[in-house]
N, C-alpha and C positions, 0 to 999 in steps of 0.2 A: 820278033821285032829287033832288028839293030840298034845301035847305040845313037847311032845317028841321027832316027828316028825318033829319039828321044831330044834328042838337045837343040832345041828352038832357038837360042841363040847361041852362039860360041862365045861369044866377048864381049866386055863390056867395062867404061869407067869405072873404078869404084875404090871408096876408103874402108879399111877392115878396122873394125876397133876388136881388140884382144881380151880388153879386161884393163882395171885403173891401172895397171903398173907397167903397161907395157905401151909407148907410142902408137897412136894410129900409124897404119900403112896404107902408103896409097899408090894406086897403077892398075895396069888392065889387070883384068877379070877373065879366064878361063875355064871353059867345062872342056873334059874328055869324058869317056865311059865312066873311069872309076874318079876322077879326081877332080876337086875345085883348086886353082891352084890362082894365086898372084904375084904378078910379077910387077916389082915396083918402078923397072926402065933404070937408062944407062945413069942418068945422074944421082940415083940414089943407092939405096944398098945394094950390093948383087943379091942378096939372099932369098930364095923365093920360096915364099909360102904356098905350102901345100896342105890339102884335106882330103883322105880321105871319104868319099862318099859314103861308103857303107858306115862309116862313124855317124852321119846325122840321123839321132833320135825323133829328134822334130823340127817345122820348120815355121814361122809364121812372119807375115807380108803388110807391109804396109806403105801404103803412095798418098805426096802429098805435093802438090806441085806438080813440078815436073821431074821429080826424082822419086827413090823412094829407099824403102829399109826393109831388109831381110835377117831376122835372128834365126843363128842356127846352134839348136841344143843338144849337144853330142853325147854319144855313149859314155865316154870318157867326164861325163860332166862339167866341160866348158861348154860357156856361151860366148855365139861369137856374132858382131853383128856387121853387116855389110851395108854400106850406104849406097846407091847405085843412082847414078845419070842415065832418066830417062823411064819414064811408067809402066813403056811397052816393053823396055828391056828388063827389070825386077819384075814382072809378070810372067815372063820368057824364062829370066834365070829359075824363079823358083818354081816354076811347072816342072823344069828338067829336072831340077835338083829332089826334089819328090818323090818324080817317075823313078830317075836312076839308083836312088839312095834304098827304093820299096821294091829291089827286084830281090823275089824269095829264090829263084834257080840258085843252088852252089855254083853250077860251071860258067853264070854271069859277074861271079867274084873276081878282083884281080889274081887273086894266085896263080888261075890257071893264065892269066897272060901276061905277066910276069917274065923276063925275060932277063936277066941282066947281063952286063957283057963282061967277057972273060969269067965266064961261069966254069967252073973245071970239077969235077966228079972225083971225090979222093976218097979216103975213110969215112966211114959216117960213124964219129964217133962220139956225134952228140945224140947219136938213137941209143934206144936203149929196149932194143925187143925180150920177151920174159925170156930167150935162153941167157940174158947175160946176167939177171939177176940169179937164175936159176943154179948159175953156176959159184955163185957164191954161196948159196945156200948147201949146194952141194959137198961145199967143202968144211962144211960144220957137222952134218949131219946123212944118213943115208935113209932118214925114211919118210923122203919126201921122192917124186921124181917128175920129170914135164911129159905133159900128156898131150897129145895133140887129139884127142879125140873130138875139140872143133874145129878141125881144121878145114872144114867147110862153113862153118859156122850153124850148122844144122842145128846143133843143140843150143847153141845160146848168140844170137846174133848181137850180144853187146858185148862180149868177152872176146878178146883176142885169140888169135889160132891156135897159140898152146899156152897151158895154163898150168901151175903146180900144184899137185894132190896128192895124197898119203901114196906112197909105193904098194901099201899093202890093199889098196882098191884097184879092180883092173877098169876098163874102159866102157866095157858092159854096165857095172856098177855104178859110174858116171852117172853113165846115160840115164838110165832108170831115176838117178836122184834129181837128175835136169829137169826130169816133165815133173818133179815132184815142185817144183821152185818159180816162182812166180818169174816170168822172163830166161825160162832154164837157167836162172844163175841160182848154180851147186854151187858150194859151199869149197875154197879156194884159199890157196896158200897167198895173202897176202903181204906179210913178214917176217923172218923168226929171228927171235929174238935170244943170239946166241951165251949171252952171259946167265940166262937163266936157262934155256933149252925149250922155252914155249913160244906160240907161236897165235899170230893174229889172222884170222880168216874173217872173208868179207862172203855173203851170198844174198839173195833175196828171199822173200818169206814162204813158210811151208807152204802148199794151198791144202792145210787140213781138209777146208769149210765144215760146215754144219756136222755133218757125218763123222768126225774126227777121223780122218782117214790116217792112215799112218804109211811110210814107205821105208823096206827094211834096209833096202840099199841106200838108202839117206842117214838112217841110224846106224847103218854098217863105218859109214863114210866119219863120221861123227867120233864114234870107237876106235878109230883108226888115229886120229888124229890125236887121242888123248893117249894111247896104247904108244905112238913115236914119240910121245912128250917125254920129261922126266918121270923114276916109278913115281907112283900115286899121285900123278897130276892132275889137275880139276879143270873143268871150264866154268866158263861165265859166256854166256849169250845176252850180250846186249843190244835190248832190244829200243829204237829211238822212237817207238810211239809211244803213248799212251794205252796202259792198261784197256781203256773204254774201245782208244781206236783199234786195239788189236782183236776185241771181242767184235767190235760191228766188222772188222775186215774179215772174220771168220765166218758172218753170217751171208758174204757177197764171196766165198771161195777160198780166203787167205785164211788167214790164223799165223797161232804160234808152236813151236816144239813142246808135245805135250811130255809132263815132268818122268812119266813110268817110262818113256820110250825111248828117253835118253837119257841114261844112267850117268852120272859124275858132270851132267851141266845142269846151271842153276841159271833161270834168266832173270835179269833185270832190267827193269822199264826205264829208261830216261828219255823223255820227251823233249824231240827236236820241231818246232817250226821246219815247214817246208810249204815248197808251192806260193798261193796268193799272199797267204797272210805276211810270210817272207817279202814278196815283192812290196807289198803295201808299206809296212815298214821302212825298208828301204826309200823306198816314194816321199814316204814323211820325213826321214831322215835329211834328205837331200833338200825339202820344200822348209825344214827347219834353218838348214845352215844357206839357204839361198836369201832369206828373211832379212837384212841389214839394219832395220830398221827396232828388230825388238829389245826389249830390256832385258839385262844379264836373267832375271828369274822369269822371265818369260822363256828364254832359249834353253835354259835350265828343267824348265817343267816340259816343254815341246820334245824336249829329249829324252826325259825320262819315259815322256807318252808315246812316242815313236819305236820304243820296246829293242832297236837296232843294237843299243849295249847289255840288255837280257840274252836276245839270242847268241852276243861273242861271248857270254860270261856260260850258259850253259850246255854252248860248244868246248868252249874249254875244260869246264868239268868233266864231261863226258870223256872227252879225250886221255885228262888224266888219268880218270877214275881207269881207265884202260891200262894206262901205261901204268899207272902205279900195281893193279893188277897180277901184269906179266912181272915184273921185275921184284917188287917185293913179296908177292904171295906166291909167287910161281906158278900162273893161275894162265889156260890158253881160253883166248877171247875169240868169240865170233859175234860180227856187228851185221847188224841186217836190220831193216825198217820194214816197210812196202818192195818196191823194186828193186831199191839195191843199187841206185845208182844216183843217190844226191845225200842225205845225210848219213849217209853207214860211208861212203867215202871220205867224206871229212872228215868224221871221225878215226877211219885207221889212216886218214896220211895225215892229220896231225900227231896220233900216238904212235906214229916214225919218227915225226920229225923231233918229239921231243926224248924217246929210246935211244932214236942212231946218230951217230955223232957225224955219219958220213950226210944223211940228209943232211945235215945244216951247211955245206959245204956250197959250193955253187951247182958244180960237177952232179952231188948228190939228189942237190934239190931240183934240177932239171928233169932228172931221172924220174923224184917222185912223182912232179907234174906228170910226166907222161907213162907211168905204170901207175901210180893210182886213181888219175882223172882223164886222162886221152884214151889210155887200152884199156880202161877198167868201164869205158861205158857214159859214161857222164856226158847228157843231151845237149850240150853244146849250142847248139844250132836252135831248138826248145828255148833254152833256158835265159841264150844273151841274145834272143831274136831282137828285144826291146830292153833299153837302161830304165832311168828314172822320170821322164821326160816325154816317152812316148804318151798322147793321143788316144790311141789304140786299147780297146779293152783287154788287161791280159790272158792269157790263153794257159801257155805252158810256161812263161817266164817267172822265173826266181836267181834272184843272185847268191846263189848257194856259192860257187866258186868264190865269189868276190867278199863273202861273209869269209871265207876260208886262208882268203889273203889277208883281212882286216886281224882277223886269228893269230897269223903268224905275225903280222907287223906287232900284238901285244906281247906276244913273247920276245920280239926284237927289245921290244921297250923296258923291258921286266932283264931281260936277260942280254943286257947289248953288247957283248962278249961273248954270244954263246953262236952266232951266224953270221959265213962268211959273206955275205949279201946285203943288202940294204931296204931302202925302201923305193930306190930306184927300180930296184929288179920288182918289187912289187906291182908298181904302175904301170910299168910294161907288160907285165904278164894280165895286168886285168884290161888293158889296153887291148892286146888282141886277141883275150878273149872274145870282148866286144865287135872287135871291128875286123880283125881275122884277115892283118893286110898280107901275112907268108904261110896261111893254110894251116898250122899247127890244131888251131879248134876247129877249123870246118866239119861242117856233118855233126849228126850225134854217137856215133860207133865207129867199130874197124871195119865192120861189115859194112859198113856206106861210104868210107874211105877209101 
């Protein structure tokens, strides 16, 4: 279907209220494919407001007279409301606004038509594909090296094409450990951490199941990694479920590294929220501070019960507990949950951000965004399908990313000398996560990218 065929009316009167502190605007009312946009006409401001469609979470309509009112509750968390002249046209607008805003196609998004002028193709040097961290790694140590052995994505369709792994494992051995790992993600140089010589790996979980299967090229892979570290270095596997959840994931396939088979790691349980419950929270969070009306110890207890400052506070432990780890015990960590691609990531890119001094940088911290959450897998598309606002029963949404931005803005706060960034660069970034208006989150992997 066309866009065209979507948008029942094109234009239309209307006053935009913004919220208490910004003047209503008023002037026509336009739909395109991707945009609600207002223009206020020659005698008032030139400035014209724009929206994003794929930003609105929700929409709800109402006619009284001869006009009517449309609120639109966006990913981003404003609400924004629209006054319109005329019943059949607020009926019109928000059918289109609906349609257009609920189309699940990626290739219906604007990135792909996106055009801008004087576009010009130079360095791209705000990418950051794994040879170029690889190359830094390289210059500290030689027993690591990049393997391209997904370079079709055969073995692990959430991990980018090449990946870094001990030198002393060959490709064969890889392989072998990928079908051992829930989602083949084997077990991956995700950091090193050169003032101590250890290093932090991310993977997804063994698939024991019942039978306690074991796989030797996985335990090869493991010894390799401690064997490159400093002599007599130790691991820690940290593990982000619960003891219970990682005994019942063992009875449906998964499990943990059992203790005889992997000599010199010790695991440890810290249990991260993920999934519904995450979202739920969030949901409360957002229906707490929307509330204007409650008293300080009502907002006070609604917050404490919405559990959203439990999950940044035992995000941040966990993180530490990493970071302190490598740097003061000399200790190499591997983080894995379930799949390996929402709280075992937040945990090692924040136990970057607070080891490397280069992540705090801007330059750095772009980098991590996109080596540890864009090429490292993180379902994107899943998880910001829907904000706090949507309607819609959740499915796969959790705001695991945007817990992971709340994260660093406390370390901003705790430490506001320690990053070159703000909270600007924050909003932005959980910005298009959500609404993905230059393609950076689209999809959930590189293999759908």
């Amino acid at each position: 279907m066309e866009f065209a065929e979507m948008i029942r009316t094109g234009q239309a009167q209307a006053e935009l209220l913004r919220g208490p502190e910004e003047p209503p605007l008023r002037g026509t009312l336009c739909i395109t494919g991707h945009h609600l946009l207002l223009s206020p006409g020659p005698q008032a401001t030139p400035d014209l407001w724009l929206l994003l469609l794929r930003n609105v979470d929700s929409i709800e309509k109402r006619v009284a007279g001869d006009s009517g009112t449309i609120t639109l509750r966006c990913k981003d968390l404003r609400v924004l409301q629209l006054d319109i002249e005329g019943v059949e046209a607020t009926l019109d607008i928000a059918r289109s606004i609906e349609a257009l805003s609920s189309l699940e196609s990626v290739i219906t998004s604007f990135p792909f038509f996106y055009r801008p002028k004087g576009l010009r193709l130079g360095d791209a040097w705000h990418f950051h594909p794994p040879e170029c961290y690889y190359k830094r790694v390289a210059r500290e140590t030689n027993a690591w090296r990049l393997s391209e052995a997904n370079e079709d994505f055969s073995l692990c369709p959430s991990y980018p094409r090449a990946v870094i792994v001990p030198r002393a494992v060959d490709d064969s051995a890889v392989a072998r450990s990928a079908r051992f790992r829930q989602g083949g993600r084997f077990p991956v140089l995700s950091y090193f951490h050169a003032p101590s010589g250890t290093v932090l790996l991310r993977a997804g979980q063994p698939l024991t199941g019942p039978q306690k299967r074991r796989c030797s090229e996985d335990e090869e892979l493991l010894r390799a990694v401690l064997a490159g570290a400093r002599p007599g270095a130790r691991g820690f596997i940290v593990d982000t479920r619960s003891p219970q959840a990682a005994k019942q994931a063992r009875m449906t396939g998964g499990g943990t590294e059992a203790k005889a088979a992997y000599p010199g790691w010790k695991r440890l349980h810290r249990p991260l929220e993920r999934g519904r419950p995450l979202q739920e929270s969030f949901v409360r969070l957002v229906e707490a501070c929307g509330d204007l009306e409650q008293s300080m110890d009502r907002w006070l207890n609604r917050l404490e019960s919405c559990r959203w400052l439990s999950h940044v506070k035992e995000t941040l432990s966990t993180a530490c507990l990493a970071a302190q780890s490598m740097e003061q015990e000399g200790a190499c960590i591997l983080v894995h949950g379930a799949e390996g691609t929402d709280s075992t990531l937040l945990i090692t890119s924040l136990a970057q951000l607070i080891l490397d001094p280069l992540s705090r940088t801007m330059a750095g911290f772009q980098e991590l965004i996109e080596r540890e959450w864009v090429q490292a897998g993180h379902p994107f598309q899943l998880r910001c399908a829907h904000s706090a606002f949507s309607h819609a029963r959740p499915k796969h949404e959790a705001p695991t990313f945007l817990l992971f931005l709340d994260c660093v803005w406390q370390l901003g706060r705790q430490f506001p000398l320690s990053l070159e960034f703000g909270e600007g660069m924050l909003l932005a970034l959980f910005d298009h996560a959500y609404a993905s208006p230059f393609g950076t989150f689209l999809c959930n992997n590189e293999k759908e990218r």
